[in-house]
C-alpha positions in Angstrom: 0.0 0.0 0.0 1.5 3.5 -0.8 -0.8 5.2 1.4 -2.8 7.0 -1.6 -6.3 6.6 -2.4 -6.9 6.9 -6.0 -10.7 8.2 -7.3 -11.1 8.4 -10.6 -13.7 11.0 -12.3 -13.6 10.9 -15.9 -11.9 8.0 -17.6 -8.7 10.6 -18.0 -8.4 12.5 -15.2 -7.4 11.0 -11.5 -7.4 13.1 -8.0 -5.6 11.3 -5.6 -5.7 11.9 -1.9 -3.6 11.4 1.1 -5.4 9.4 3.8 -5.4 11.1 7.5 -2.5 10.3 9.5 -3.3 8.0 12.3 -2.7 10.4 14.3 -5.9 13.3 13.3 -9.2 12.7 15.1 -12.3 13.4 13.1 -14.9 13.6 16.3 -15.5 16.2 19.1 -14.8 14.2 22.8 -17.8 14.7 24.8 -17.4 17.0 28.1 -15.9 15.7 30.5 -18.1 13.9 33.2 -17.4 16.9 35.6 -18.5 19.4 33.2 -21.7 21.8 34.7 -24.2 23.1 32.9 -25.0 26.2 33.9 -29.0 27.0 34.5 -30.2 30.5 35.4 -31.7 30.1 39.0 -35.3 29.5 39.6 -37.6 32.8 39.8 -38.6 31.8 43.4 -35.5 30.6 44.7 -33.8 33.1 48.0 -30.5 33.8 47.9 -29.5 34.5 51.5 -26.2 36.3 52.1 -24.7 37.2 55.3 -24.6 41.0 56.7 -20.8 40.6 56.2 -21.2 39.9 52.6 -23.7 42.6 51.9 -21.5 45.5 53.6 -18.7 43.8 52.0 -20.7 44.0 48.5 -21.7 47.4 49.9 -18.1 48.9 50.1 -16.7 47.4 47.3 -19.6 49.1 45.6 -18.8 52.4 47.2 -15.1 51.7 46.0 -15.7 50.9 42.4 -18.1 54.4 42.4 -15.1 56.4 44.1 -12.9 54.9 41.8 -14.9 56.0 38.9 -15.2 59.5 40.0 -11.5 59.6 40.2 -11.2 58.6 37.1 -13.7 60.7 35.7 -12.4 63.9 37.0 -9.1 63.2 36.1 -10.2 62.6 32.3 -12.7 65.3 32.5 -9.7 67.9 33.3 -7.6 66.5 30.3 -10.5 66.3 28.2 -11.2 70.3 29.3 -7.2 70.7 28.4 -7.2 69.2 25.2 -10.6 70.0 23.5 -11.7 73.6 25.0 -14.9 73.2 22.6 -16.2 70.2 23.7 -19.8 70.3 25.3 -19.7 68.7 29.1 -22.3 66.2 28.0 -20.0 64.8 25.4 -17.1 64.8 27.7 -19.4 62.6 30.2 -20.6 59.9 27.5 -16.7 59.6 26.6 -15.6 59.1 30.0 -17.5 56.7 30.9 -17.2 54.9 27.2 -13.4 55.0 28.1 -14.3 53.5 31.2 -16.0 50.2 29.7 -12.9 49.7 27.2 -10.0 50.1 29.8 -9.3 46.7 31.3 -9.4 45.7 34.9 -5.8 46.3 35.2 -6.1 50.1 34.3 -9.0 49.7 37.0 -7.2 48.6 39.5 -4.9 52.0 39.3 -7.8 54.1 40.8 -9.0 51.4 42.9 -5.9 51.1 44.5 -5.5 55.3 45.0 -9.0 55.2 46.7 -8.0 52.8 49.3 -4.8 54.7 50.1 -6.8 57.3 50.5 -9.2 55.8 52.6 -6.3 54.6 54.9 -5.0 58.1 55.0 -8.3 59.5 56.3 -8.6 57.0 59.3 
């Protein structure tokens, strides 16, 4: 065997093909056993959380909102700098359009300046 598989089409033309190798696989494994499917919770179902995690929610909250306005003022001032003419609306709707594209990292920057800043004020 030479490994081809000859077809032939019209008496004088031939396509040959190169089987797989042994090594290809042609089907999908199925999920692993562990695998969860994920289901939106029922309508009626309570979720109970303790007070710790609510204030903790809470603050964080409170964080990512002070975080925001840093950020915010900050841009607005460049954005005040840098294009004189621009209405304050339009200023707002970029910010926070900035906002949603920078990742978590760039985030974390003003996160991490509001809780210095929250340490200093204690």
């Amino acid at each position: 065997p030479s490994g081809k598989v000859c077809q032939s089409s019209p008496p004088s033309a031939k396509v040959c093909h190169a089987p797989p190798p042994p090594s290809a696989k042609v089907c999908h494994a199925p999920p692993p056993p562990s695998a969860k499917v994920c289901q939106p919770p029922n309508k009626h179902e309570k979720v109970t959380i303790t007070r710790q995690e609510y204030k903790q929610a809470t603050k964080q909250q409170e964080q990512e909102k002070a975080a925001y306005a840093l950020f915010q003022t900050q841009m607005m001032e460049e954005l005040k700098r840098v294009c004189p003419q621009m209405v304050e609306d339009d200023m707002v709707k970029s910010v926070k359009e900035k906002w949603a594209e920078i990742p978590k990292v760039q985030k974390d920057i003003f996160y991490r300046e509001i809780m210095q800043t929250q340490k200093q004020d204690r």
